[in-house]
N, CA and C of each residue as an Amber inpcrd file, in Angstrom:
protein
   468
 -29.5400000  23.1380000 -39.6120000 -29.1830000  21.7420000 -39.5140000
 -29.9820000  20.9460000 -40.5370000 -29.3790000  19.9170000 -40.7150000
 -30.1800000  18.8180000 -42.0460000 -31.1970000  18.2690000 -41.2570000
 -32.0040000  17.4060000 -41.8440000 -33.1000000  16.6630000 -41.4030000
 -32.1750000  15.0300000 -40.9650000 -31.6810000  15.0470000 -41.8750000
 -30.7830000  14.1870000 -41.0650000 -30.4380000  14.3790000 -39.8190000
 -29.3500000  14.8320000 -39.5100000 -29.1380000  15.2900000 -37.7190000
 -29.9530000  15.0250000 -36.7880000 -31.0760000  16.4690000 -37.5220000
 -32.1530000  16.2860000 -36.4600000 -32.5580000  14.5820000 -36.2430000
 -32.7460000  13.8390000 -37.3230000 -33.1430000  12.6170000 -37.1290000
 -32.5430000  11.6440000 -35.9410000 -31.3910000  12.0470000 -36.4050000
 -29.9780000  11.4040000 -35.5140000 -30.4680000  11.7470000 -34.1650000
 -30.2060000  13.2240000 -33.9390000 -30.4200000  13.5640000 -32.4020000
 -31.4790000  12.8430000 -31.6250000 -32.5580000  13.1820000 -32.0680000
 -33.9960000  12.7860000 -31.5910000 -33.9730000  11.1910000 -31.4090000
 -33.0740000  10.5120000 -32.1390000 -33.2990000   9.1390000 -31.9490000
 -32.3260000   8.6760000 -30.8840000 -30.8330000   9.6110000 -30.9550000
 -30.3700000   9.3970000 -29.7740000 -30.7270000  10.0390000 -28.6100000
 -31.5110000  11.1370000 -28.3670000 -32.4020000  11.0280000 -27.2890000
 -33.6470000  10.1860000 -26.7620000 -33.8770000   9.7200000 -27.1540000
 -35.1640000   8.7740000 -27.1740000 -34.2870000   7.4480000 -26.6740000
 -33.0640000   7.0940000 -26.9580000 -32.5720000   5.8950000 -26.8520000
 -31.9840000   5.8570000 -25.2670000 -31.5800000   7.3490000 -24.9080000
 -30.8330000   7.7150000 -24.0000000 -32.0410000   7.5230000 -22.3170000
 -33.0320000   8.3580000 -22.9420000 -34.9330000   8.3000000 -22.4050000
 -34.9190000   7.0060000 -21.9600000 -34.5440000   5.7640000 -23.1200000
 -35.2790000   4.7280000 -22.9540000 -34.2400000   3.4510000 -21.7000000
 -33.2420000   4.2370000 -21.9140000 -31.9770000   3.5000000 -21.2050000
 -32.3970000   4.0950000 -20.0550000 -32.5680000   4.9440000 -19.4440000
 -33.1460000   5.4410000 -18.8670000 -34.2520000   4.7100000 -17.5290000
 -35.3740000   5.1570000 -18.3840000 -36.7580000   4.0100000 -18.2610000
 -36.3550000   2.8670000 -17.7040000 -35.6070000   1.7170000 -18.0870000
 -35.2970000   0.8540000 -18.4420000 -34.4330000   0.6140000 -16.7410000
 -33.3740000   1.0680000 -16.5800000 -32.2450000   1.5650000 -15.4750000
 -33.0100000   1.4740000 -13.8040000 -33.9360000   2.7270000 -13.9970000
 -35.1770000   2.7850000 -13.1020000 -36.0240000   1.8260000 -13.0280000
 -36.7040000   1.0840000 -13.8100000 -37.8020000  -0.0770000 -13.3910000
 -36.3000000  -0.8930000 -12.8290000 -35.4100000  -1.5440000 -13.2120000
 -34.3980000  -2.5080000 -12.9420000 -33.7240000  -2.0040000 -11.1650000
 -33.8420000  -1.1620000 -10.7470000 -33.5080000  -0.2010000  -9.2420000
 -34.8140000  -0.2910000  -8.6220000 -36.0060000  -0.1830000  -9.2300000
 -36.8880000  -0.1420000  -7.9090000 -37.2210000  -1.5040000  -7.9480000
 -37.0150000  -2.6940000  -8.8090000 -37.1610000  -3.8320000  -8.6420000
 -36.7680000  -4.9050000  -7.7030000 -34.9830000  -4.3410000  -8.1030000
 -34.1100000  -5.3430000  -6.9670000 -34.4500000  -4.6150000  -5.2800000
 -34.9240000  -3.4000000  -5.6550000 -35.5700000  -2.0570000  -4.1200000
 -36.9070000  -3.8590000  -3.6050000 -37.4950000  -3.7660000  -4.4450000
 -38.5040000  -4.2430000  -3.9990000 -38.6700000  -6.1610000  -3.4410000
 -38.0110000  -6.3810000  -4.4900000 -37.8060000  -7.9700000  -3.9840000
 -36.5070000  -8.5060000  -3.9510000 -35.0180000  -7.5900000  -3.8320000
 -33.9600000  -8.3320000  -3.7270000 -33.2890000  -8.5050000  -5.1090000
 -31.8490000  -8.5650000  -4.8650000 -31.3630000  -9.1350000  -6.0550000
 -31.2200000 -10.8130000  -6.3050000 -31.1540000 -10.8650000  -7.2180000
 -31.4640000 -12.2210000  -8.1670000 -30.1910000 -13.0430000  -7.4960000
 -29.9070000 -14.4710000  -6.8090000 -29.4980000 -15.5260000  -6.5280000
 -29.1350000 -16.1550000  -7.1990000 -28.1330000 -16.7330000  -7.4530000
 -27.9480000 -17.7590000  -7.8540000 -28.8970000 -19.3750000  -7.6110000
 -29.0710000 -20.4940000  -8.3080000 -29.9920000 -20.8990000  -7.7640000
 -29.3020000 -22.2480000  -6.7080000 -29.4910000 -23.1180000  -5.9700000
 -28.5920000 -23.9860000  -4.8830000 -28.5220000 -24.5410000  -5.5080000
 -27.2880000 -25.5180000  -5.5940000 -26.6590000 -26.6640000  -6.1920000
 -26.5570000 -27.7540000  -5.1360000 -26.5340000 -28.8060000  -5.9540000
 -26.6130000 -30.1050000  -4.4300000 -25.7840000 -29.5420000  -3.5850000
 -25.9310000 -30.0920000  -2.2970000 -25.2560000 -29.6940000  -1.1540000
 -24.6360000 -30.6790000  -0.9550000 -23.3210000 -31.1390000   0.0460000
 -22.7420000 -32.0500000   0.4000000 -23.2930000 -32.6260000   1.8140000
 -23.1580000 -33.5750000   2.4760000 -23.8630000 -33.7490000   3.7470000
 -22.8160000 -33.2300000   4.9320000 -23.1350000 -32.2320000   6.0110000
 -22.4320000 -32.3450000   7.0430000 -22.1060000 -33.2630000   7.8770000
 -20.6630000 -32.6200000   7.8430000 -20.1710000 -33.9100000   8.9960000
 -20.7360000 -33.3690000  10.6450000 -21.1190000 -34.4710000  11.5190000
 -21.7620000 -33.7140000  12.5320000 -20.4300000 -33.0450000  12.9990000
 -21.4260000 -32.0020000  14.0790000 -20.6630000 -30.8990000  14.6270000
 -19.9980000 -31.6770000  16.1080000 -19.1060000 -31.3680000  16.3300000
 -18.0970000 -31.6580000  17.7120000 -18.7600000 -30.8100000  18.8210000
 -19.1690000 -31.2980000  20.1190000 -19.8770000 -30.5710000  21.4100000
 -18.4250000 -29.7990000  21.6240000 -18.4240000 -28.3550000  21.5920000
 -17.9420000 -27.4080000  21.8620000 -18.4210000 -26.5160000  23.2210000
 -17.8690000 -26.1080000  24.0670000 -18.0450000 -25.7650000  25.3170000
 -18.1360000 -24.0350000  24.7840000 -19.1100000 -23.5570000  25.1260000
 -19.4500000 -22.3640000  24.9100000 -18.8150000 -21.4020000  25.6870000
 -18.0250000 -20.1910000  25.1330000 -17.3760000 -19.3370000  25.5820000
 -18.0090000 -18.4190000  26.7540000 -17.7090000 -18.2330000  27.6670000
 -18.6840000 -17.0510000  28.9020000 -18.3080000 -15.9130000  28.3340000
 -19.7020000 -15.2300000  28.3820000 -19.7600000 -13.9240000  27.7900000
 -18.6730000 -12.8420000  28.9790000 -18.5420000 -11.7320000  28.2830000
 -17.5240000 -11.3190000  29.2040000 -18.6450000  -9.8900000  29.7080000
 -18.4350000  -9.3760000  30.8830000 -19.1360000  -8.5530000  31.6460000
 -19.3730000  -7.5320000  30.8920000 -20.9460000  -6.7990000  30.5050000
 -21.3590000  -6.0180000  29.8010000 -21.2450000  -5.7630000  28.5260000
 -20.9580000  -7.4080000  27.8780000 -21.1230000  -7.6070000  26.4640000
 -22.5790000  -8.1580000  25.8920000 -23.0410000  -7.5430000  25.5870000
 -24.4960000  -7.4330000  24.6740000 -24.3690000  -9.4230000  24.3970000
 -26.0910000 -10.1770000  24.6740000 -25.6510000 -11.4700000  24.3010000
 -27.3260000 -11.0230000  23.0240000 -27.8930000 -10.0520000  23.2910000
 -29.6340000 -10.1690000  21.6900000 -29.5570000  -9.2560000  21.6330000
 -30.1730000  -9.0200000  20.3020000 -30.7060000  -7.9550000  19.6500000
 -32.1880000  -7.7730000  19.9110000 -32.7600000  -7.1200000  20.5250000
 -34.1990000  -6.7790000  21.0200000 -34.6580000  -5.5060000  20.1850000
 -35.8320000  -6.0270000  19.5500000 -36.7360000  -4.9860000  18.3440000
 -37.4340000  -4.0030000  19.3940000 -37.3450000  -2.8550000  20.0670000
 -38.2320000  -2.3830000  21.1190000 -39.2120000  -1.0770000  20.6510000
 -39.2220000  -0.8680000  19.2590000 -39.9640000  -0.0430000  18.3240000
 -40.2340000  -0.4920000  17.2480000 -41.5810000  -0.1370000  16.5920000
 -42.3430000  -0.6420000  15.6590000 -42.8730000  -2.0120000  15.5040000
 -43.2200000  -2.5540000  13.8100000 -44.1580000  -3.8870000  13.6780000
 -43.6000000  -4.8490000  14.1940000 -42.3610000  -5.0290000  14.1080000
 -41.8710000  -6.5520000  14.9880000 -40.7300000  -5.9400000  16.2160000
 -41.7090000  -4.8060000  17.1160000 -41.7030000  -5.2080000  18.6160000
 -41.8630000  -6.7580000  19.5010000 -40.5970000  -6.8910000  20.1070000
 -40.2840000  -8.1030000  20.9300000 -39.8350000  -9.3210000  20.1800000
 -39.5900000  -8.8150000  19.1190000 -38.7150000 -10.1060000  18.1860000
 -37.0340000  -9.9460000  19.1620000 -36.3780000 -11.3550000  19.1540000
 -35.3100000 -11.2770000  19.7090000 -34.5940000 -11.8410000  18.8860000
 -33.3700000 -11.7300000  18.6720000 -32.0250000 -12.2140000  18.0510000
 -31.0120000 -12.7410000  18.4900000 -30.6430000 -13.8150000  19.4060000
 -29.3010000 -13.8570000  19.8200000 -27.9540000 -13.7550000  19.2270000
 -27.2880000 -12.8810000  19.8510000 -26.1860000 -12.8070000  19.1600000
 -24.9060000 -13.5580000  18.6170000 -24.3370000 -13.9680000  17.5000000
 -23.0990000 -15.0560000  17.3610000 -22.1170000 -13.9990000  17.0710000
 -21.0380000 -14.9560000  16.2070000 -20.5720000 -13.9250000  15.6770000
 -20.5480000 -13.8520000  14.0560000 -22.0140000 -14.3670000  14.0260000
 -22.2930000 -14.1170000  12.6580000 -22.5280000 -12.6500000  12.4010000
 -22.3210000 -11.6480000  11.3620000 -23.0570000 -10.2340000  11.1410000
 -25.1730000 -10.3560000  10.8830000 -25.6390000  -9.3260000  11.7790000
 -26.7450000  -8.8520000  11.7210000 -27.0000000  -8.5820000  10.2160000
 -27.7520000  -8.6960000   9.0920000 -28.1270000  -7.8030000   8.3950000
 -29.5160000  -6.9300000   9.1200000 -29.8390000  -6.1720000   7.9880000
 -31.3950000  -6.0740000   8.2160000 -31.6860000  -5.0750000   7.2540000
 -32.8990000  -5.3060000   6.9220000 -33.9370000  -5.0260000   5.7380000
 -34.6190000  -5.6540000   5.0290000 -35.6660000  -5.0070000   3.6490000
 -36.5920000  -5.9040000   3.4490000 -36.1750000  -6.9430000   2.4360000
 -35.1570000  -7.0670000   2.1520000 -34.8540000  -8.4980000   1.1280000
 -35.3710000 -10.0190000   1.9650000 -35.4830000 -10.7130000   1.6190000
 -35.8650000 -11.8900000   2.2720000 -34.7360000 -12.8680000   2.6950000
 -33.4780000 -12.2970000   2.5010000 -32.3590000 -13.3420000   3.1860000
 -31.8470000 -12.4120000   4.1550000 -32.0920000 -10.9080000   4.6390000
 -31.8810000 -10.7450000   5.5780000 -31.7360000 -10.9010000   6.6100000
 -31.4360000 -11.2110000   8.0200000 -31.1810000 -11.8470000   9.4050000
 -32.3590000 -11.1030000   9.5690000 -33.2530000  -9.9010000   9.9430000
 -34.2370000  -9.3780000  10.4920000 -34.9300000  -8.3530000   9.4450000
 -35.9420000  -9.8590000   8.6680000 -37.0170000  -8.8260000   7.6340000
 -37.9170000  -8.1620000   8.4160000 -37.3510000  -6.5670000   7.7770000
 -38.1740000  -5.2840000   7.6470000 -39.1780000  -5.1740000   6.8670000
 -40.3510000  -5.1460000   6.7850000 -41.3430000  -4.4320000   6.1970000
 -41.7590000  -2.9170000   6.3720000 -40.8520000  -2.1050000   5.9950000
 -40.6440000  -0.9360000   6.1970000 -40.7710000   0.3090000   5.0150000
 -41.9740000   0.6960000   4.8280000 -41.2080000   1.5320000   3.3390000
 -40.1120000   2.5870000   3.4570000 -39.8110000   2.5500000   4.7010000
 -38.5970000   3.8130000   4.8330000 -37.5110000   2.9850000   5.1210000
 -37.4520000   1.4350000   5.0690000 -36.2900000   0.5690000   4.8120000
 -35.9350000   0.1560000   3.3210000 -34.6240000  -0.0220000   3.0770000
 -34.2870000  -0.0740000   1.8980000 -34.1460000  -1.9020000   1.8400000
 -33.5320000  -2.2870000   0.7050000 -33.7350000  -3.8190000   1.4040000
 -32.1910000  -4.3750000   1.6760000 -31.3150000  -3.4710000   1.3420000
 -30.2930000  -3.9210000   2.0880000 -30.0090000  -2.8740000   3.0900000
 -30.1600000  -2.7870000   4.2100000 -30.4320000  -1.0070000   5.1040000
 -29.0920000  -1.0960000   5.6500000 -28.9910000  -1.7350000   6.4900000
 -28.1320000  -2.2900000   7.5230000 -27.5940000  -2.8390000   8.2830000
 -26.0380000  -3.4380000   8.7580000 -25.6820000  -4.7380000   9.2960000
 -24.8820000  -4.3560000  10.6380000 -25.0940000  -5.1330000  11.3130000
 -24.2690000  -5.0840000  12.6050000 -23.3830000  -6.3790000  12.5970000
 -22.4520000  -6.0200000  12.9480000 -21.0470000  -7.1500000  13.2000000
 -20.4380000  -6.8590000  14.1800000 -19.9670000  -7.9590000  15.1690000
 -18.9830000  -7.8670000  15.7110000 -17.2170000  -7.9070000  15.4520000
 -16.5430000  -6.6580000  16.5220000 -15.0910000  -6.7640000  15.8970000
 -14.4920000  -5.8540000  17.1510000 -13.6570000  -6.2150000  16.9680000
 -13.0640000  -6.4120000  18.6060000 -13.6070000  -6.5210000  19.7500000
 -14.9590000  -7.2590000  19.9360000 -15.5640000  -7.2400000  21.6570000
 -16.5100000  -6.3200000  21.6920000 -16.7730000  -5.5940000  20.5150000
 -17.6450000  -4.6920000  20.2840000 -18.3610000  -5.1030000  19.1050000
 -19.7360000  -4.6190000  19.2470000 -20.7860000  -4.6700000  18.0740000
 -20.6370000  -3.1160000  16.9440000 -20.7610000  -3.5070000  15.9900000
 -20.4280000  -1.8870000  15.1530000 -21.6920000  -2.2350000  14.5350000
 -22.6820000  -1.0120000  13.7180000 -23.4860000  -0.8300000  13.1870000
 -22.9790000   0.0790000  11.5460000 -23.1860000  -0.2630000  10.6100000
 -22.6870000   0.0590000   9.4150000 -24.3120000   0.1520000   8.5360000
 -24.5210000   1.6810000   7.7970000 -25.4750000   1.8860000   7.2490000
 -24.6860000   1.0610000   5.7380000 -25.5090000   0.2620000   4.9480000
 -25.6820000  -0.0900000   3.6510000 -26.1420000   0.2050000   2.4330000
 -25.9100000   1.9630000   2.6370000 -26.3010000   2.9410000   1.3740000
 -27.5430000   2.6340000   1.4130000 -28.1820000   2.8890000   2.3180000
 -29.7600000   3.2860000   2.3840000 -30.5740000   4.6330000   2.1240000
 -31.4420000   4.2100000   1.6750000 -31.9340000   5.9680000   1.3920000
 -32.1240000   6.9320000   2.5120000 -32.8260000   6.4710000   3.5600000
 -33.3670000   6.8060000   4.0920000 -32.3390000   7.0540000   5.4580000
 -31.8500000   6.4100000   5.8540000 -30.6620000   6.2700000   6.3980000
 -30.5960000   5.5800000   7.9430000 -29.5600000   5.2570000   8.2210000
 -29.7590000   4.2340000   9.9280000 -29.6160000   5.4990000  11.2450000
 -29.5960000   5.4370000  11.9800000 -29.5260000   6.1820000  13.2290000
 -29.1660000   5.6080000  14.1550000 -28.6010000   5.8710000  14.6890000
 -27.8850000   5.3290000  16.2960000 -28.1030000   6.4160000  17.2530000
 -28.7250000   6.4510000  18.3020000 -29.6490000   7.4150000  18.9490000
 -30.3600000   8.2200000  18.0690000 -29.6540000   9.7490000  18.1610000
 -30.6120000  10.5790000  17.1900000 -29.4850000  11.1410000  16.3980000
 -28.3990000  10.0500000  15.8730000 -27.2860000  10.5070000  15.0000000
 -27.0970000   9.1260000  14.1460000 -27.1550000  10.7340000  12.7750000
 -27.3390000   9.4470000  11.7130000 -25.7970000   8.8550000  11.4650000
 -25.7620000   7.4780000  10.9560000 -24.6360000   6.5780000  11.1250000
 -24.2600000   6.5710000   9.4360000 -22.9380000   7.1910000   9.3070000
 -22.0450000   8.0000000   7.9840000 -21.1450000   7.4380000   8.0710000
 -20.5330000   6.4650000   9.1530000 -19.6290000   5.3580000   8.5690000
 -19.5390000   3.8030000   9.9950000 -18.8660000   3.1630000   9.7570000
 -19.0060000   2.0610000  10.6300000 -18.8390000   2.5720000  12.2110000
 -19.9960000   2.0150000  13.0580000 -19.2550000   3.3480000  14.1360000
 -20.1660000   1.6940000  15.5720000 -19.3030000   1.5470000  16.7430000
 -19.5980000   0.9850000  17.7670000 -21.2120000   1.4550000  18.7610000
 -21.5840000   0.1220000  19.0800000 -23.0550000   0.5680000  19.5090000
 -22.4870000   0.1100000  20.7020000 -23.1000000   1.2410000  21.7940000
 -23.6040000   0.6480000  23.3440000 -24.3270000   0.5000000  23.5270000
 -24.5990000  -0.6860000  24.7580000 -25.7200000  -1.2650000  25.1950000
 -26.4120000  -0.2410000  25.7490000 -28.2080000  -0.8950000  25.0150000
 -29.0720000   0.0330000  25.3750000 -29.2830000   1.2020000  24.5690000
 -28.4660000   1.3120000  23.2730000 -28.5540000   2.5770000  22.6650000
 -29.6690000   1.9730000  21.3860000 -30.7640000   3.2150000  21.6130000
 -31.4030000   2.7430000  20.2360000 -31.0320000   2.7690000  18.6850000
 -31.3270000   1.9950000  18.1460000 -31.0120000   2.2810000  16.5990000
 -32.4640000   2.0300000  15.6800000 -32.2710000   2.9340000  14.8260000
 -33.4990000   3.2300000  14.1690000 -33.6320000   3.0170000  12.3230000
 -34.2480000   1.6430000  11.8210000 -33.9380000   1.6060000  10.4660000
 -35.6750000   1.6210000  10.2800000 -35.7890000   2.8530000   9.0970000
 -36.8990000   2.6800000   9.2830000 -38.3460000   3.5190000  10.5410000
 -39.2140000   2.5210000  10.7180000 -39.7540000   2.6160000  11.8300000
 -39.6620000   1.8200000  12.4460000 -38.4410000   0.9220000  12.7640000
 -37.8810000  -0.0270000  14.0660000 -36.4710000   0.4070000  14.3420000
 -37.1460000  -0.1900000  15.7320000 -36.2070000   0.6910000  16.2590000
 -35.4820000  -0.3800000  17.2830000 -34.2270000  -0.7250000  17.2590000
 -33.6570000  -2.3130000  17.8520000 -32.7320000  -1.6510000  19.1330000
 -31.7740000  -2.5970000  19.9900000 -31.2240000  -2.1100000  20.8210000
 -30.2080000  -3.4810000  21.4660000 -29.3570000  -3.2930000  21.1540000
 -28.0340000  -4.4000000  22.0740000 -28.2410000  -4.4620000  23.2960000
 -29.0730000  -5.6160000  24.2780000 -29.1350000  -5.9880000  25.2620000
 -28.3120000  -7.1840000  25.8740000 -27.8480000  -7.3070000  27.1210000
 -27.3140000  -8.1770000  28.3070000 -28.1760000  -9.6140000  28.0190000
């Protein structure tokens, strides 16, 4: 081969190396503090809210989310029907400080009368008892779930 080539090669390996490098610091970054926001734009003022008569929960439908393992044991959540996130990003519904949490780990939503738990391509992965959760799958009350070293549970 010419010295050329070789030149060629070596520089497109090195470039490939450096894309590389580069790829990885940018993954354990958004890992570490979240991805980048947009920043808020004025807000408009709300119009107040209308007194709405609150729906009765229906018999043996989960109303919190209760932390009953690890650092934020006895944190509570009441439930809407907004979706749960959780992990360590800081707009999460329930920041994890977890190094075996990813920072987008996992969300719980409600959908049909039921709560579902959906892992969020986490490394490490979610659990629902002692089975790991591989696609959107319904939680019963009282069943633990495990992101991390917390460990939460759909309570009455």
């Amino acid at each position: 081969m010419s010295e050329l080539t070789l030149l060629l090669i070596r520089l497109a390996f090195l470039a490939v190396l450096w894309f590389f490098v580069i790829a990885a610091v940018g993954v354990i970054r958004t890992d570490l503090f979240g991805s980048r926001t947009a920043p808020a734009g004025p807000r408009k003022a709300a119009k107040p809210a209308k007194a709405v008569a609150k729906p009765k929960s229906k018999k043996g439908e989960p109303r919190q989310l209760i932390v009953t393992g690890g650092p934020l044991q006895g944190t509570t959540i009441d439930l809407t029907e907004t979706p749960i996130t959780i992990g360590r990003a800081n707009d999460a519904t329930l920041v994890v400080t977890d190094d075996y949490a990813s920072s987008r780990h996992a969300r719980l939503f409600p959908q049909d009368g039921q709560w579902i738990v959906e892992d969020l391509g986490s490394t490490n992965g979610t659990y629902l008892d002692r089975s790991k959760v591989t696609r959107p799958t319904p939680v019963p009350l009282g069943v633990p779930i495990r992101v991390g070293k917390t460990v939460i549970e759909l309570r009455k």
